[in-house]
N, C-alpha and C positions, 0 to 999 in steps of 0.2 A: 430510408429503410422502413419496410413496412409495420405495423407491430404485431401484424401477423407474423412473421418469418420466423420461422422453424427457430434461429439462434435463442431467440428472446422465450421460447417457451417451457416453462417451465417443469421440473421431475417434482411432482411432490413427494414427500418423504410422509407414511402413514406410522404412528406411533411403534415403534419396535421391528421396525425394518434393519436400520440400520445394525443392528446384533443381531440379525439372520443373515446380512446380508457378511457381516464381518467373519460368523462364521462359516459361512459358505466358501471363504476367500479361501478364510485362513485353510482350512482342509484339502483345498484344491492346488495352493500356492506357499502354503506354508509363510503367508506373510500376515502379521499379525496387526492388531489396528487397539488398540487401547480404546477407550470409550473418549477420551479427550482429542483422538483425532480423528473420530467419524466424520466429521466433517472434510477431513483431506482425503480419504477414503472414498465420500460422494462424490466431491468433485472430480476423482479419478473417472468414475465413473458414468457422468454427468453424461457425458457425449455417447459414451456408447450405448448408454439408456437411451438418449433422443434418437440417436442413428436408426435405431429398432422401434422408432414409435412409440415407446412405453412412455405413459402417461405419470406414473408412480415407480417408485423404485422397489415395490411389493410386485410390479408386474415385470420388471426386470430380475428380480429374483425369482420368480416363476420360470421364466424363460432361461437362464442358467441352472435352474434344478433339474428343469423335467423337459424344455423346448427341444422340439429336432431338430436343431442350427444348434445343438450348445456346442457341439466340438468345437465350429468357426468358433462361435462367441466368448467363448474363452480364451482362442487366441489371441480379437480384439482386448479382453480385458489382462492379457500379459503384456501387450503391447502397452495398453494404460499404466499400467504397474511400474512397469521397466526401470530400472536406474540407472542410465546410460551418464554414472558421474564415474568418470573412469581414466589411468592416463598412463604413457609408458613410463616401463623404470618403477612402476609404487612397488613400495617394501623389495627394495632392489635385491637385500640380505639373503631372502629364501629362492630367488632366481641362483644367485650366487652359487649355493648350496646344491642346489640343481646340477647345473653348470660343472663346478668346479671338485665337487665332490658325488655324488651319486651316476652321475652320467659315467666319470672314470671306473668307477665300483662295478656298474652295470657291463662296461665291455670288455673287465677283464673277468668277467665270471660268466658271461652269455653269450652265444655269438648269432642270438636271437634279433630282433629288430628291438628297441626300445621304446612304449606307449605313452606318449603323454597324454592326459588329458586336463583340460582347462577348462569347470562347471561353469556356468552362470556367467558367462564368457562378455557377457552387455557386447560393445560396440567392437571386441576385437584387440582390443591394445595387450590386454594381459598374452594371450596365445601368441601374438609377433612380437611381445619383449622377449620371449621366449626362445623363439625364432635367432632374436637378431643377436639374444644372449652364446647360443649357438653356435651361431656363425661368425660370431668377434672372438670365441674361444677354442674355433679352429675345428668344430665337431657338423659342419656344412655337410660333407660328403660322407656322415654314417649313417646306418641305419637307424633314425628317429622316425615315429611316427609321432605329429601334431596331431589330437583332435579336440577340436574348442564346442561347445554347447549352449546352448540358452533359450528360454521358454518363452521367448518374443522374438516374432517374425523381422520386424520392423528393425531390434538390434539386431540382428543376423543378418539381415539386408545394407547395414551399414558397414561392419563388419567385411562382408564379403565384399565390398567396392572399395576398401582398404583406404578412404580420404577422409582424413584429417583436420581440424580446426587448431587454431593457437592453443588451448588449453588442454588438449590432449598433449605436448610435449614439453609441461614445465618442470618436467626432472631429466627429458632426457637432451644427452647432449649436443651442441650445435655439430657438432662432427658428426655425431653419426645420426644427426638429424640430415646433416647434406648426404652423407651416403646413403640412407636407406628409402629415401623420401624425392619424387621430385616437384616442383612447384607447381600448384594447378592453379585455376582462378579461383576456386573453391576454397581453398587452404597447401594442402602439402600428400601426395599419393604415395603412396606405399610400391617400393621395389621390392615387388617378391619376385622376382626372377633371379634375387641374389638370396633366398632365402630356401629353408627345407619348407616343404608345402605346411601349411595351414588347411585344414578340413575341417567344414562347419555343416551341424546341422540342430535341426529344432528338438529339444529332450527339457521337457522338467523334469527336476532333480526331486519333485515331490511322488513321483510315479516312477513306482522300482523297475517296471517292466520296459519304460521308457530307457532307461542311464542302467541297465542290467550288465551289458555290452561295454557299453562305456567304464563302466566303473571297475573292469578286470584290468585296468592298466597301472603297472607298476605306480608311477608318480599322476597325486590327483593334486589339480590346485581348485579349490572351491573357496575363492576368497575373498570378506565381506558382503556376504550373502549372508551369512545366520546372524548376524547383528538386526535383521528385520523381521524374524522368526522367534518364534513360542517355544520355549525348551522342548514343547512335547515337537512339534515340527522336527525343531535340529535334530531328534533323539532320530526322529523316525527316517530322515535322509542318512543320516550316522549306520546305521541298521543295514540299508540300504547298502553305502558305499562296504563296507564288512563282509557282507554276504559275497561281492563279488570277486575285493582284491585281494591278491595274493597274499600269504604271511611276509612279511617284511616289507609289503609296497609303504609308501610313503603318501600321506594326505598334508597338504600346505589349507592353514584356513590363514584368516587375517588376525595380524597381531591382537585386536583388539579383541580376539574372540577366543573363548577358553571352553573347550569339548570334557576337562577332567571330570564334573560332577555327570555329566552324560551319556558317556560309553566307558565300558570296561576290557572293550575290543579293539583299541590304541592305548599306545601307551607314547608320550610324551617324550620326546628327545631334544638333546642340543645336539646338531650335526651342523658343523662348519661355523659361522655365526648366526646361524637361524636355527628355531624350535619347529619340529617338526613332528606330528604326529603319524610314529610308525605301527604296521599291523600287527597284531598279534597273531600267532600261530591258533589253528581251532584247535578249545580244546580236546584230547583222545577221546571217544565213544565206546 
């Protein structure tokens, strides 16, 4: 290899880049970077800096501020971002609840279609446990609408070809890993032919105007996505998802993550065995 070749050459980093460049992210993506992990941060980075010729990550921040490619080049840099660690069946409790209690609520009080949606959706698994939760509990042939979302091209692209690795399926089970799955040389394809449709398209959840639409759907599951976000970020997706759903829709985040000190526009519930944050009514004018 030459020690020319593009691989080997180097971004310099110019004193105080890296905290322009962290908050340039953060505002954009709502993912946040501490000072102790700029350096994971750059390396994120690294490629799609070289890919664009920039010599310094001062001229890569340039070209995401103000360049006329920024729209593409943000999408490469959600693509860099992505956290495609994801698997069927996680936090099974709030699918359950879904399932077994809101779906039943839903059609004996509506005889509407039913919205789901599935934010920051990464590689797909969350939106088809959903799916398959569905369909093992006998709600196949009602009116459900699936829609799933995410700010990386690249997840959505795996996503949409519905194949699988071993580590996508170690909660869920060998039964209805053979039913819903058949073997490819790859790993394990996904049977949606036996499933309600799955609908994918590209929205960050940091851009209201993007998830406006999206976010009027009764039940929202936006889950383990603000564990890598800034209070003020989650605040401002939080805001976000308010303004559009309905009084009583229902938002699933991830266990580990707690919306109380950040909106005043859910309020917190136990429904079935999972916690779920329901909307509040606006208040009169």
């Amino acid at each position: 290899m030459s020690v020319t070749d593009d691989s080997l050459r180097q971004v310099t980093v110019p004193p105080g880049v890296p905290a322009l460049l962290r908050d340039l992210v953060h505002e954009r993506t709502g993912i946040y970077f501490e000072p102790d992990r700029f350096d994971t941060m750059l390396d994120k980075l690294r490629e799609p800096a070289r890919a664009r010729d920039c010599r310094s990550y001062l001229d890569y921040f340039y070209l995401l501020k103000y360049g006329e490619p920024g729209r593409d080049e943000w999408l490469r840099v959600m693509d860099a971002f992505s956290v495609q660690e994801t698997y069927f069946w996680r936090e099974l409790t709030q699918i359950r609840t879904l399932v077994d209690v809101l779906v039943p609520q839903w059609f004996e009080q509506h005889t509407t279609p039913l919205r789901i949606w599935s934010a920051a959706c990464a590689t797909g698994e969350e939106p088809y446990s959903i799916a398959i939760a569905l369909r093992e509990a006998g709600w196949g042939r009602h009116p459900i609408v699936i829609q799933a979302s995410d700010a990386s091209e690249a997840a959505l692209a795996k996503a949409r070809a519905g194949l699988y690795r071993e580590r996508s399926f170690r909660s869920l089970s060998s039964e209805l890993r053979a039913k819903y799955f058949d073997l490819a040389p790859e790993g394990a394809r996904l049977r949606r032919d036996l499933l309600l449709p799955v609908t994918f398209q590209r929205a960050n959840i940091m851009v209201a105007a993007e998830i406006a639409d999206l976010a009027t759907a009764p039940a929202v599951f936006c889950r383990n996505v603000f564990i890598y976000f800034s209070p003020d970020a989650i605040k401002r997706v939080v805001v976000s998802f308010a303004h559009s759903m309905p009084a009583g829709g229902h938002l699933f985040v991830g266990a580990s993550e707690s919306l109380l000190r950040l909106t005043t526009d859910f309020e917190l519930q136990e429904i079935g065995d999972a916690f779920v944050y329901v909307r509040k009514p606006a208040p009169a004018r």
